[in-house]
PDB file of the backbone (N, CA, C, O) and the ligand in Angstrom, with CONECT records:
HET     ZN  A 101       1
ATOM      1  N   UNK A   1       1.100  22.336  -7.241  1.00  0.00           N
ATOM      2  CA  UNK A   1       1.535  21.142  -6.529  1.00  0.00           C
ATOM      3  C   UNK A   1       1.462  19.912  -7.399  1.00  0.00           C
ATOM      4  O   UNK A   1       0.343  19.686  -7.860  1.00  0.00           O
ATOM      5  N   UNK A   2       2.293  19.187  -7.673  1.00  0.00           N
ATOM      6  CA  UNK A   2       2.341  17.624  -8.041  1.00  0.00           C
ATOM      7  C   UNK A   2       2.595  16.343  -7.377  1.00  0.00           C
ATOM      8  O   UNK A   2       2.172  16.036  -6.263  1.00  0.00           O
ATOM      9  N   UNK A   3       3.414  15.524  -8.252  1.00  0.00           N
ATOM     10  CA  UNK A   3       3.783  14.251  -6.882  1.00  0.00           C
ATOM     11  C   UNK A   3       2.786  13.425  -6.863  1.00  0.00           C
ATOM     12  O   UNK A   3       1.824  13.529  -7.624  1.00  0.00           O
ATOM     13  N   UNK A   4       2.925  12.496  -5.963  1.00  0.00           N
ATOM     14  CA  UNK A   4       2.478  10.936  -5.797  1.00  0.00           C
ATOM     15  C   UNK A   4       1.702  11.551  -4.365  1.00  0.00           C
ATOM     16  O   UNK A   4       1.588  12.654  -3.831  1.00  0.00           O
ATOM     17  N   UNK A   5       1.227  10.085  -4.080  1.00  0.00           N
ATOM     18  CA  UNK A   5       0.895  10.040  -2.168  1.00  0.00           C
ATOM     19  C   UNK A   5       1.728  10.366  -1.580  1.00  0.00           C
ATOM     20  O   UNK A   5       1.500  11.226  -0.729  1.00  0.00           O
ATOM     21  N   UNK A   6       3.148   9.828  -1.742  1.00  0.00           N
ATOM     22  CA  UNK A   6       4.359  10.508  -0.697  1.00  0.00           C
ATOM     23  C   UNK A   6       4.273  11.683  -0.942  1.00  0.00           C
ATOM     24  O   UNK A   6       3.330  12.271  -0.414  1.00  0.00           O
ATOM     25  N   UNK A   7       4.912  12.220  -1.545  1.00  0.00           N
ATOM     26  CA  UNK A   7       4.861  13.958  -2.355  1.00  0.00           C
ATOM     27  C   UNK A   7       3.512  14.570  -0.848  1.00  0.00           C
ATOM     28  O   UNK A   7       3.837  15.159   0.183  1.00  0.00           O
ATOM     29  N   UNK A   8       2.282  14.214  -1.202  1.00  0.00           N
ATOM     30  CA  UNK A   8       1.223  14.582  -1.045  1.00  0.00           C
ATOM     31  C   UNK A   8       1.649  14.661   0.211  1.00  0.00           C
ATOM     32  O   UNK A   8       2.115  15.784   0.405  1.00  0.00           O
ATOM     33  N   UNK A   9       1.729  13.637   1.630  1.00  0.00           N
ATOM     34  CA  UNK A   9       1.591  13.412   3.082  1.00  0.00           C
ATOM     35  C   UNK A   9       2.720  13.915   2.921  1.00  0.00           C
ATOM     36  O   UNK A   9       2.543  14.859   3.691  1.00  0.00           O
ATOM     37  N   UNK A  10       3.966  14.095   2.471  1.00  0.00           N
ATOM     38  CA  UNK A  10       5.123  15.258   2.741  1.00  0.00           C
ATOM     39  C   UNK A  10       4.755  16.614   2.923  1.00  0.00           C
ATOM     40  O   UNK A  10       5.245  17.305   3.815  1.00  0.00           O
ATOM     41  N   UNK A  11       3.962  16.997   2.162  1.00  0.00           N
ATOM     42  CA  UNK A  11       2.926  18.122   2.205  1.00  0.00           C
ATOM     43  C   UNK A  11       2.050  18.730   2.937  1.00  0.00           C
ATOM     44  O   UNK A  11       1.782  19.928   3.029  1.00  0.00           O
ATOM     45  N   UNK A  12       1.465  17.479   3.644  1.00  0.00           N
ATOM     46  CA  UNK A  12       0.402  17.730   4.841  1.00  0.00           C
ATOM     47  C   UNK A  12       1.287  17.728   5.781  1.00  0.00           C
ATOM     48  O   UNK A  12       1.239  18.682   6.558  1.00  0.00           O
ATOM     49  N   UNK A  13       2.439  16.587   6.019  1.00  0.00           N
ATOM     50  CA  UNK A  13       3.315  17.320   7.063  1.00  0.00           C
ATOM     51  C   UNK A  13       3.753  18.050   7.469  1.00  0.00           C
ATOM     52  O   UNK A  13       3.860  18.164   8.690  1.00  0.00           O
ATOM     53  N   UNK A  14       4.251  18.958   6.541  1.00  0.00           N
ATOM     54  CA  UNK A  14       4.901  20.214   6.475  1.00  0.00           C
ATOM     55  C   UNK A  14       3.894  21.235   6.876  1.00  0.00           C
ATOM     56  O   UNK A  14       4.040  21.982   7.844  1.00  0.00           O
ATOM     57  N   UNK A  15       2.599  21.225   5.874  1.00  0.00           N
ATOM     58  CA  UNK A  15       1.557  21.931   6.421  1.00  0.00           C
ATOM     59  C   UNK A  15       0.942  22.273   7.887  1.00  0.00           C
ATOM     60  O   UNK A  15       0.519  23.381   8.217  1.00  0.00           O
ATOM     61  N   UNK A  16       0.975  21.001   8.780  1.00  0.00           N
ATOM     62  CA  UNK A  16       1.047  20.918  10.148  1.00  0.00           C
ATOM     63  C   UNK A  16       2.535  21.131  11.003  1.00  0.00           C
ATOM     64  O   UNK A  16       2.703  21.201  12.220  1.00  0.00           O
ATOM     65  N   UNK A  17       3.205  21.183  10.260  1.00  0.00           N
ATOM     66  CA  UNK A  17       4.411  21.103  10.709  1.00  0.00           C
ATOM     67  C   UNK A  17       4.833  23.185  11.187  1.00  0.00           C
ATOM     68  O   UNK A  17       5.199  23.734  12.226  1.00  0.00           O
ATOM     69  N   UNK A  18       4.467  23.764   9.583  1.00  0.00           N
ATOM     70  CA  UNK A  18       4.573  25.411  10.126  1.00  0.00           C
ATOM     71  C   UNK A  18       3.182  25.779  10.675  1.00  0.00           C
ATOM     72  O   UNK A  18       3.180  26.688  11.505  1.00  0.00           O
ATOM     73  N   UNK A  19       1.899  25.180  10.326  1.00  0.00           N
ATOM     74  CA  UNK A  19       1.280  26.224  11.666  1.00  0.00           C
ATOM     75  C   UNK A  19       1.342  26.254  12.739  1.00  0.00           C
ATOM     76  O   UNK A  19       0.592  27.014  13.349  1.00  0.00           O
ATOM     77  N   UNK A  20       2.204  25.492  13.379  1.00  0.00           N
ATOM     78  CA  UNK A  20       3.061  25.543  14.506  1.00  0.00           C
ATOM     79  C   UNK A  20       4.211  26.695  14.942  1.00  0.00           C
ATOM     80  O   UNK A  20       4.441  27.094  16.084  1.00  0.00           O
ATOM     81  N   UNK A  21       4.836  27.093  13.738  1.00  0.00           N
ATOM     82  CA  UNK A  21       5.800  27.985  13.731  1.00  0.00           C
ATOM     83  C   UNK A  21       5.833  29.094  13.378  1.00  0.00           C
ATOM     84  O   UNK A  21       6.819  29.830  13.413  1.00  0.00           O
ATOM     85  N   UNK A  22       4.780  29.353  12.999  1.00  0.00           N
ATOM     86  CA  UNK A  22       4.779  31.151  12.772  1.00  0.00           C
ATOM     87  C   UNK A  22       5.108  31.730  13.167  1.00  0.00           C
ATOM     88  O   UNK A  22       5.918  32.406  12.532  1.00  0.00           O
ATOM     89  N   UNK A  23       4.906  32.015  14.296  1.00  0.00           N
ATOM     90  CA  UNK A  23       5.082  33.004  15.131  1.00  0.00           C
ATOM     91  C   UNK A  23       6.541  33.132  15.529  1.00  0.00           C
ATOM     92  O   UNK A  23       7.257  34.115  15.338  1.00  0.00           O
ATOM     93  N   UNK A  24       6.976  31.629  16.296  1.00  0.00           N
ATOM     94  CA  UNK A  24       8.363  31.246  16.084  1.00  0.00           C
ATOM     95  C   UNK A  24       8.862  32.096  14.950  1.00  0.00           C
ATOM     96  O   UNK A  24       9.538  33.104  15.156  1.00  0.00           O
ATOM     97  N   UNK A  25       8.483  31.636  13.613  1.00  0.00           N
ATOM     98  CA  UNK A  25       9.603  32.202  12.427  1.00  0.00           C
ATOM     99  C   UNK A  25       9.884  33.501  12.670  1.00  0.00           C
ATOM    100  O   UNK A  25      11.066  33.804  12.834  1.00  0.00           O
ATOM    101  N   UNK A  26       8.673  34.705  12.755  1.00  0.00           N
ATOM    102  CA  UNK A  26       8.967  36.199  12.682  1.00  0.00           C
ATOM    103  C   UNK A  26       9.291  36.649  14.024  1.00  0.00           C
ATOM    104  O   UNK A  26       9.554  37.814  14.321  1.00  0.00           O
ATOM    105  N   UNK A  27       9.261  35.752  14.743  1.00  0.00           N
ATOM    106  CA  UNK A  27       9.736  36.391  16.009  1.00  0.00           C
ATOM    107  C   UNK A  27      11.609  35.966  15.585  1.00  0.00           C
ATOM    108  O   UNK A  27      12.325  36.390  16.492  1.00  0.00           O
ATOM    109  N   UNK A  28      12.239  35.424  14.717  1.00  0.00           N
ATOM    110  CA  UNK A  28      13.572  35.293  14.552  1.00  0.00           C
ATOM    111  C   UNK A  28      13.985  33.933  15.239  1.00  0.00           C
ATOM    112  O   UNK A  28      15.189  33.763  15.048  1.00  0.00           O
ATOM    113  N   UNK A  29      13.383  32.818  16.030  1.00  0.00           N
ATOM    114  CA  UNK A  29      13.481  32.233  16.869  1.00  0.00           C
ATOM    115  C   UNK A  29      13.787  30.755  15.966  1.00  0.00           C
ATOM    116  O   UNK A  29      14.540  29.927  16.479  1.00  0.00           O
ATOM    117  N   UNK A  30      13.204  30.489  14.686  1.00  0.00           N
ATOM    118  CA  UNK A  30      13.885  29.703  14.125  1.00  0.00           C
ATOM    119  C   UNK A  30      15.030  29.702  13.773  1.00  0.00           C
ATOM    120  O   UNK A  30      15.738  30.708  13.743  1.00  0.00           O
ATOM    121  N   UNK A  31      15.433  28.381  13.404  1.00  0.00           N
ATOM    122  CA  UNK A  31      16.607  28.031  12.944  1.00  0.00           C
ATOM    123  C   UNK A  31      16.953  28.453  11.486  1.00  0.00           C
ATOM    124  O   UNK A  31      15.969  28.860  10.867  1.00  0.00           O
ATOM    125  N   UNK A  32      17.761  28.450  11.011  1.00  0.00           N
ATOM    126  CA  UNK A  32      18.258  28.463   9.469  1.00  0.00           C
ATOM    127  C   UNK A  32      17.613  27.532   8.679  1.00  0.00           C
ATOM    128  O   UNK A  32      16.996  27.692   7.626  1.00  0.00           O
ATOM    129  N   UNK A  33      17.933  26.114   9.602  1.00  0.00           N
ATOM    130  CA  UNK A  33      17.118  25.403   8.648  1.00  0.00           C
ATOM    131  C   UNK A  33      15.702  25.121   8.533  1.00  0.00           C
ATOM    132  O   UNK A  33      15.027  24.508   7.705  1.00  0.00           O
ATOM    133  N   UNK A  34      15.514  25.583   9.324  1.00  0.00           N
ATOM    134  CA  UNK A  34      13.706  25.380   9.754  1.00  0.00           C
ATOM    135  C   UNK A  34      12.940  26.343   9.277  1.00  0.00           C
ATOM    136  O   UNK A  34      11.746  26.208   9.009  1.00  0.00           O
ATOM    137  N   UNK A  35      13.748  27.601   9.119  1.00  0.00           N
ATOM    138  CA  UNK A  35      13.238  28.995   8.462  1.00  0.00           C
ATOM    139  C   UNK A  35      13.183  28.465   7.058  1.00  0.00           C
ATOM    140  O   UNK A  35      12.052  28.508   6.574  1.00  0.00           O
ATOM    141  N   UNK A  36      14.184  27.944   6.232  1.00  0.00           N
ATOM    142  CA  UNK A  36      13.883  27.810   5.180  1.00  0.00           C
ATOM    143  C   UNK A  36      13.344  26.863   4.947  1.00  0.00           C
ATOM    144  O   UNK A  36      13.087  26.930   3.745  1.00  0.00           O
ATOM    145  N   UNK A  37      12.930  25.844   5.386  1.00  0.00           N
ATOM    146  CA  UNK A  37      11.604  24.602   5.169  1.00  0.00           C
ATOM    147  C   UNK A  37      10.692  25.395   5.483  1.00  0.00           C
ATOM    148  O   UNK A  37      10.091  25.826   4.498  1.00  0.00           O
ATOM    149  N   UNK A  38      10.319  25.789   6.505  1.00  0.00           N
ATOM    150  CA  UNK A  38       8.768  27.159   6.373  1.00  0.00           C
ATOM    151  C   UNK A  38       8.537  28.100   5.105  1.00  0.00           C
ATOM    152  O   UNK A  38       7.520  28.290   4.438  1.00  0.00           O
ATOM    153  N   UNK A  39      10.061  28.720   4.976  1.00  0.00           N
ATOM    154  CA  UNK A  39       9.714  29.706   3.548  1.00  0.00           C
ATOM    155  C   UNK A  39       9.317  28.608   2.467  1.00  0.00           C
ATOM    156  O   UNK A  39       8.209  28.732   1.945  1.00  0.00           O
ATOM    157  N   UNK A  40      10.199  27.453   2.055  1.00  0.00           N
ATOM    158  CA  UNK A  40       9.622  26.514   1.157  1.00  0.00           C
ATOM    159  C   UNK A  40       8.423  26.470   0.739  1.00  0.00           C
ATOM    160  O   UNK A  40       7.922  26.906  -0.297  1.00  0.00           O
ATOM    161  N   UNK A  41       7.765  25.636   2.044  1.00  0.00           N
ATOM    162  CA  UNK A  41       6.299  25.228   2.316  1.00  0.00           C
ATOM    163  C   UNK A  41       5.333  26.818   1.738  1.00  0.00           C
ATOM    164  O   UNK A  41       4.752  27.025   0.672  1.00  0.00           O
ATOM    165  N   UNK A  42       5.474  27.542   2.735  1.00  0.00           N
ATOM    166  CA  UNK A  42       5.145  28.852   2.155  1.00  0.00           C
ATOM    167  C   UNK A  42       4.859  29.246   0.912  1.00  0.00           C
ATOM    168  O   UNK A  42       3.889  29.931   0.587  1.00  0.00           O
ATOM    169  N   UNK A  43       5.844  28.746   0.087  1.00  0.00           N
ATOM    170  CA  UNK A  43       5.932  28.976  -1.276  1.00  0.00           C
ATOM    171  C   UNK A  43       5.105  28.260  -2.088  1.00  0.00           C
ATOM    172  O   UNK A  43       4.613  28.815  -3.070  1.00  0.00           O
ATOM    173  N   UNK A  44       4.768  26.630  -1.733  1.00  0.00           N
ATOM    174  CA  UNK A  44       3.913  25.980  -2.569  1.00  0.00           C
ATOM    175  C   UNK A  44       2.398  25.990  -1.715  1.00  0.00           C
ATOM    176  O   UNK A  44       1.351  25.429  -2.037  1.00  0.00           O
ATOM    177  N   UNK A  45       2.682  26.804  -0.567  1.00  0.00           N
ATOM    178  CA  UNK A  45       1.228  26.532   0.125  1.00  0.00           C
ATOM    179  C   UNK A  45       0.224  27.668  -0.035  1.00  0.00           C
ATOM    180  O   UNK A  45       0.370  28.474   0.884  1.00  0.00           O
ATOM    181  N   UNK A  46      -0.607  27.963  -0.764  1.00  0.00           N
ATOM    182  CA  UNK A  46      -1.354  29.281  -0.947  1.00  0.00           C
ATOM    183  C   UNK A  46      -1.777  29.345   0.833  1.00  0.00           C
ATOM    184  O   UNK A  46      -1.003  29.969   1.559  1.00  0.00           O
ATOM    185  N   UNK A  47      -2.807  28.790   1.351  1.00  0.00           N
ATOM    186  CA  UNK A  47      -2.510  28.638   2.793  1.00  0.00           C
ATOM    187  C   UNK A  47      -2.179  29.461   3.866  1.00  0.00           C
ATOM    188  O   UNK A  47      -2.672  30.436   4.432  1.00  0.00           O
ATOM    189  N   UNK A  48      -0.687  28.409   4.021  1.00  0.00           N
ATOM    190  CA  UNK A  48       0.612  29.034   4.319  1.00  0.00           C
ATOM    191  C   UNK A  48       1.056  30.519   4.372  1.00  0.00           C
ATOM    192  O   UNK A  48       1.288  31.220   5.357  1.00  0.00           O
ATOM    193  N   UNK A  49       1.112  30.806   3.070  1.00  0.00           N
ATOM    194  CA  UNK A  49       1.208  32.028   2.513  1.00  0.00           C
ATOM    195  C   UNK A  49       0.248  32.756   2.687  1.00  0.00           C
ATOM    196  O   UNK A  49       0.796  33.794   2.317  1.00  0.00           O
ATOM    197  N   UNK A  50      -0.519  32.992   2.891  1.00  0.00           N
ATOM    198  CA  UNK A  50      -1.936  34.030   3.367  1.00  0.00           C
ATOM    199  C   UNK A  50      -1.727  34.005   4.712  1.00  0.00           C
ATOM    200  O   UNK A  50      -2.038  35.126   5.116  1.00  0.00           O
ATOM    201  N   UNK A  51      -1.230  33.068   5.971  1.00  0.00           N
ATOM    202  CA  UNK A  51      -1.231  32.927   7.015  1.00  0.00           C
ATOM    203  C   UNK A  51       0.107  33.776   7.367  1.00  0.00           C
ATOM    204  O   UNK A  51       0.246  34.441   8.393  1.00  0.00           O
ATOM    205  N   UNK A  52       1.088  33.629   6.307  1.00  0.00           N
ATOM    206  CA  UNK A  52       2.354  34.079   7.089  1.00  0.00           C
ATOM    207  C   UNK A  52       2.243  35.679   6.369  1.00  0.00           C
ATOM    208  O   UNK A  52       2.914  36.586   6.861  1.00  0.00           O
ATOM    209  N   UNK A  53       1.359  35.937   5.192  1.00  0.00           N
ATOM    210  CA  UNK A  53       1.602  37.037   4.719  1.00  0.00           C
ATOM    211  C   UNK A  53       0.595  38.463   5.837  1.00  0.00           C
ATOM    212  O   UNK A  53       0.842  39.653   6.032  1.00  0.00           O
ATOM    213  N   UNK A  54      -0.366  37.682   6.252  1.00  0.00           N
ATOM    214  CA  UNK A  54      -1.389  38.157   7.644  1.00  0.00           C
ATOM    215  C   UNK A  54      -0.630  38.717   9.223  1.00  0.00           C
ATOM    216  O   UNK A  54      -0.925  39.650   9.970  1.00  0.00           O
ATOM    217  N   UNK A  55       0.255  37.858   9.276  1.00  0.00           N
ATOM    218  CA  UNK A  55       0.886  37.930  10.351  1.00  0.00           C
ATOM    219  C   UNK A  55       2.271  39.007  10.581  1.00  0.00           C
ATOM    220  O   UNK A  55       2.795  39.620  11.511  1.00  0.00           O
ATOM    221  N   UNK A  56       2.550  38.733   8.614  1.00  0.00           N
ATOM    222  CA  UNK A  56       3.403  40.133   8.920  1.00  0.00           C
ATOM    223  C   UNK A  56       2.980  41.251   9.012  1.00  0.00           C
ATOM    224  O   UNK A  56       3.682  42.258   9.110  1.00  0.00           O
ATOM    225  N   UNK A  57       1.442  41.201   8.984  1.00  0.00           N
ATOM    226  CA  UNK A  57       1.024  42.614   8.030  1.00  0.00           C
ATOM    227  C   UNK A  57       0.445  43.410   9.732  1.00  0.00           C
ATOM    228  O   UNK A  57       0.410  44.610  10.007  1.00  0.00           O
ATOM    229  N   UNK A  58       0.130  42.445  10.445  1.00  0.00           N
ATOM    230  CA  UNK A  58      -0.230  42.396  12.194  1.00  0.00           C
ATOM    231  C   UNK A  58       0.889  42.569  12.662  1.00  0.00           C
ATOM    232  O   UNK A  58       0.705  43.460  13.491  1.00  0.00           O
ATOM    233  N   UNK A  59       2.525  42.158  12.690  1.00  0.00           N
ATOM    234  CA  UNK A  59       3.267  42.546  13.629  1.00  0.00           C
ATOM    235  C   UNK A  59       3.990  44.018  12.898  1.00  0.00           C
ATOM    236  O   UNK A  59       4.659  44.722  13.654  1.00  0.00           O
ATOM    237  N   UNK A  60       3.868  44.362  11.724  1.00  0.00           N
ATOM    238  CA  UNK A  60       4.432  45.449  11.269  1.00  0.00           C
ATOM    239  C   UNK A  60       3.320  46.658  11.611  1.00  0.00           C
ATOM    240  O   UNK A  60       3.721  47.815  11.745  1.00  0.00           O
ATOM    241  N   UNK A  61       1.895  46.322  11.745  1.00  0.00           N
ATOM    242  CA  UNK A  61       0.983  47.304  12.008  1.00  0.00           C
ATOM    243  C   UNK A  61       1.295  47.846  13.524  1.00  0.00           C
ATOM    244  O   UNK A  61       1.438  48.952  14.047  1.00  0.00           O
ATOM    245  N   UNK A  62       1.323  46.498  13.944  1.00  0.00           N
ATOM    246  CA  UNK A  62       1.605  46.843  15.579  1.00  0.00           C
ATOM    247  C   UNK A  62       2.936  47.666  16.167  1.00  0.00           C
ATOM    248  O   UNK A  62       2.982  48.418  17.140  1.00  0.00           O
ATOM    249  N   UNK A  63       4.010  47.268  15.245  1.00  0.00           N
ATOM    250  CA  UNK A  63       6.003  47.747  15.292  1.00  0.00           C
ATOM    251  C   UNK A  63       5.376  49.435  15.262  1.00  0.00           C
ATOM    252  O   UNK A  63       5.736  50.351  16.002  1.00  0.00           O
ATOM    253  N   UNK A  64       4.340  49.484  14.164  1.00  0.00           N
ATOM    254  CA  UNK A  64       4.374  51.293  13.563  1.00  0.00           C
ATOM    255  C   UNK A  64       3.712  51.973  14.874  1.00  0.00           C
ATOM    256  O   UNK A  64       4.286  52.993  15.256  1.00  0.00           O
ATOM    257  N   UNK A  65       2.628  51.567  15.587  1.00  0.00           N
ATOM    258  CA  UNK A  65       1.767  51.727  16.769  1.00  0.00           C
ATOM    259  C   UNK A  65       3.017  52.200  17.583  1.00  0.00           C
ATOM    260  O   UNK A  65       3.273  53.396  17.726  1.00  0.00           O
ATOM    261  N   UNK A  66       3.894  51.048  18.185  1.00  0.00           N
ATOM    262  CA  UNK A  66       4.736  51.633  19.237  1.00  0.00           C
ATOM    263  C   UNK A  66       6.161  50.590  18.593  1.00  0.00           C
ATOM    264  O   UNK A  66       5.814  49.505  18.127  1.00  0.00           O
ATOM    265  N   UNK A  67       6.993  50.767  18.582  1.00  0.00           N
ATOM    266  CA  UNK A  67       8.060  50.278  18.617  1.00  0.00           C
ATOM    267  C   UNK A  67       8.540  49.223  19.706  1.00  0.00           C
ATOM    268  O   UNK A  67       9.128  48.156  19.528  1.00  0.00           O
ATOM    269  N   UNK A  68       8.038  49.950  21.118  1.00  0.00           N
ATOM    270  CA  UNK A  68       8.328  49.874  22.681  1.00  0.00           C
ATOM    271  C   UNK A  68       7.655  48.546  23.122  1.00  0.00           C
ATOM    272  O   UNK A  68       8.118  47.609  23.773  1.00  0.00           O
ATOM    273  N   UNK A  69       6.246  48.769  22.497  1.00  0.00           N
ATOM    274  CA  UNK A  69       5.423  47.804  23.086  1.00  0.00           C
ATOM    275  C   UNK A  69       5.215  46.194  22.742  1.00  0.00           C
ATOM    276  O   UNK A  69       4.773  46.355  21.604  1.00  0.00           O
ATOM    277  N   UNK A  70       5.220  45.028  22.887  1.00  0.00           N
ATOM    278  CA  UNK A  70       5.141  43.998  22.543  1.00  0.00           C
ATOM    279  C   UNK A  70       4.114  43.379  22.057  1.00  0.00           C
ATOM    280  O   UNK A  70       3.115  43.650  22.723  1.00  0.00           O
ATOM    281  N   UNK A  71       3.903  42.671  21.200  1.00  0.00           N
ATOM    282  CA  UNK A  71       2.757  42.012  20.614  1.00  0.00           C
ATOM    283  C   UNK A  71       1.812  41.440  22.295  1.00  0.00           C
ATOM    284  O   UNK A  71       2.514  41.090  23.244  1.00  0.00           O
ATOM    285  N   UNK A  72       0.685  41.432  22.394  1.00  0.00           N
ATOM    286  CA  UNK A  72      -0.296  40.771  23.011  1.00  0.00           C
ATOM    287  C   UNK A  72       0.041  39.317  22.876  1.00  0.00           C
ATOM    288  O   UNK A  72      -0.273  38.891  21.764  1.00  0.00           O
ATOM    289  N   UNK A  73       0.695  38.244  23.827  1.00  0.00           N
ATOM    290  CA  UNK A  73       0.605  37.043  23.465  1.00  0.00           C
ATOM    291  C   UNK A  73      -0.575  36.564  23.493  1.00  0.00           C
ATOM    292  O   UNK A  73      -1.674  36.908  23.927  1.00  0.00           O
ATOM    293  N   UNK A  74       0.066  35.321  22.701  1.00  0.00           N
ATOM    294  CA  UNK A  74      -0.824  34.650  22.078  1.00  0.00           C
ATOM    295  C   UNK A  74      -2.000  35.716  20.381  1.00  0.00           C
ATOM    296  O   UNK A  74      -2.709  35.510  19.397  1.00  0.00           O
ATOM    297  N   UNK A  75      -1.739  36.157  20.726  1.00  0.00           N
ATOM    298  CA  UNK A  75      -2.045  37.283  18.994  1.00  0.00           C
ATOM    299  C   UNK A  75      -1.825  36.294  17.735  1.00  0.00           C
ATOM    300  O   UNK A  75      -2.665  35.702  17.057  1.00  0.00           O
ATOM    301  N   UNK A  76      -0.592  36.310  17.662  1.00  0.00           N
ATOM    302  CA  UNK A  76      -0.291  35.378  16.605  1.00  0.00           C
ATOM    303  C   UNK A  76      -1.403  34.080  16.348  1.00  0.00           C
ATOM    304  O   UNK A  76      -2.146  33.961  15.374  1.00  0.00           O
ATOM    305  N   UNK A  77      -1.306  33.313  17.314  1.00  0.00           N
ATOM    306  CA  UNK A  77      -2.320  32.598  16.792  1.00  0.00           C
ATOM    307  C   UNK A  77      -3.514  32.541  17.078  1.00  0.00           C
ATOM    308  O   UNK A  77      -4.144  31.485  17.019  1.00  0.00           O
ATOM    309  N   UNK A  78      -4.364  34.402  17.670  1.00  0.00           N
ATOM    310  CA  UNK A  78      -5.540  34.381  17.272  1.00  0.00           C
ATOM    311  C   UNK A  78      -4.992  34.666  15.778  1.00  0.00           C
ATOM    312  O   UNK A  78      -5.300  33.777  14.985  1.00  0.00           O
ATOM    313  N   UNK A  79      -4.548  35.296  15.461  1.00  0.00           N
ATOM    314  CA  UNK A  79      -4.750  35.273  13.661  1.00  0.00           C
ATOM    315  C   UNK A  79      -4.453  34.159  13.201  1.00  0.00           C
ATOM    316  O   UNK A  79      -5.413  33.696  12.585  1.00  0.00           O
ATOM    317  N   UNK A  80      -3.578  33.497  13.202  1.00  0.00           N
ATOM    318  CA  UNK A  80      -3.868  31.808  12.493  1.00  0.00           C
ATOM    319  C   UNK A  80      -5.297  31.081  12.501  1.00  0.00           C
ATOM    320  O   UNK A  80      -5.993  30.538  11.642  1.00  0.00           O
ATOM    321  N   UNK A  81      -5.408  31.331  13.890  1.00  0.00           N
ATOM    322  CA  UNK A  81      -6.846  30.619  14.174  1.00  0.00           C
ATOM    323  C   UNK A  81      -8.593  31.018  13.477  1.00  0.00           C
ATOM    324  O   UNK A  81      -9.723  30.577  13.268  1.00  0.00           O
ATOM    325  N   UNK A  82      -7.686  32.182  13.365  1.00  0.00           N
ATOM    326  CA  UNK A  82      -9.161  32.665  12.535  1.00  0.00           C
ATOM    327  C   UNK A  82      -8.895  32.660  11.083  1.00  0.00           C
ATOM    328  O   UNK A  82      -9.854  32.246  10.432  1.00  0.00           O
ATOM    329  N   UNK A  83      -7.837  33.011  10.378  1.00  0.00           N
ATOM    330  CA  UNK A  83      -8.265  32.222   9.058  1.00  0.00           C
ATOM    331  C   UNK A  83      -7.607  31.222   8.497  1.00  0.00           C
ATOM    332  O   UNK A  83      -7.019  31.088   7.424  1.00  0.00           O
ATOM    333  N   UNK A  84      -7.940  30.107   9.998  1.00  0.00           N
ATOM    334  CA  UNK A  84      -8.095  28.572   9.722  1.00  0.00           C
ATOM    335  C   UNK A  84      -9.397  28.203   9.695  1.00  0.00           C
ATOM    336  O   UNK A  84      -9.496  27.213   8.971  1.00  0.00           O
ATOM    337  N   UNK A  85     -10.467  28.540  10.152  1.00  0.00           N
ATOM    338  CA  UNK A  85     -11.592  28.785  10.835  1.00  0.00           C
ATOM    339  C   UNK A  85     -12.164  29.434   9.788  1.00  0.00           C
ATOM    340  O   UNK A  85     -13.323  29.074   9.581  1.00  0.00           O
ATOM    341  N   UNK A  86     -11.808  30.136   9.173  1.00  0.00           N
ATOM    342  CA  UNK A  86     -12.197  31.215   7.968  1.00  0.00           C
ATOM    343  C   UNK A  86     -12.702  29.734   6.583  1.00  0.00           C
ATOM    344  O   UNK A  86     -13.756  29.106   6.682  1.00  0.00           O
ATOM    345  N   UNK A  87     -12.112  29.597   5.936  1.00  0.00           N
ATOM    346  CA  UNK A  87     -12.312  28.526   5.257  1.00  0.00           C
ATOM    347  C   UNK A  87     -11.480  26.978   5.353  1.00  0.00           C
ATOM    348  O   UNK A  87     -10.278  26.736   5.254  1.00  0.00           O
ATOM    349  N   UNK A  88     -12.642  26.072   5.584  1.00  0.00           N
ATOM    350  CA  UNK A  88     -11.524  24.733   5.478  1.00  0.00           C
ATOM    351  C   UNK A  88     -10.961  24.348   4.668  1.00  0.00           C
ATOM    352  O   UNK A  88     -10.225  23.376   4.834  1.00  0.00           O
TER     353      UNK A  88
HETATM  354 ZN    ZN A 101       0.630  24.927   4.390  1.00  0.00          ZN2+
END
């Protein structure tokens, strides 16, 4: 990561901006453009990326379980929540 203060609070925005959307994203429910400002962010956010790489690894475990059956809502963001919670 580089940049100024702007750079920086562009950053934290964004940062607050997808842990909002996770779940949104892999559920397909974003937009085009919103998918790719998440993958972005993703990309420079180690974070991010541990959060979204967790979540695939939970809805693909779960797809292999049953195909049929639907994620447990709210799931998704017990896993966000815990490794947000995990380290600050
Ligand atoms: Zn982030």
């Amino acid at each position: 990561m580089s940049g100024g203060p702007l750079a920086r609070l562009r950053f934290m925005r964004d940062h607050m901006w997808a842990g909002s959307r996770f779940s949104a994203y892999l559920d397909g429910e974003l937009g085009a453009e919103e998918g790719a400002r998440l993958e972005h962010h993703a990309h420079q956010c180690k974070k991010c990326h541990q959060v979204l790489e967790a979540l695939r690894q939970t809805l693909a475990a779960l797809g292999r379980l049953s195909s049929a059956t639907q994620a447990p809502a709210g799931l998704a963001d017990a896993v966000i929540s815990n490794l947000r919670t995990d380290r600050g």
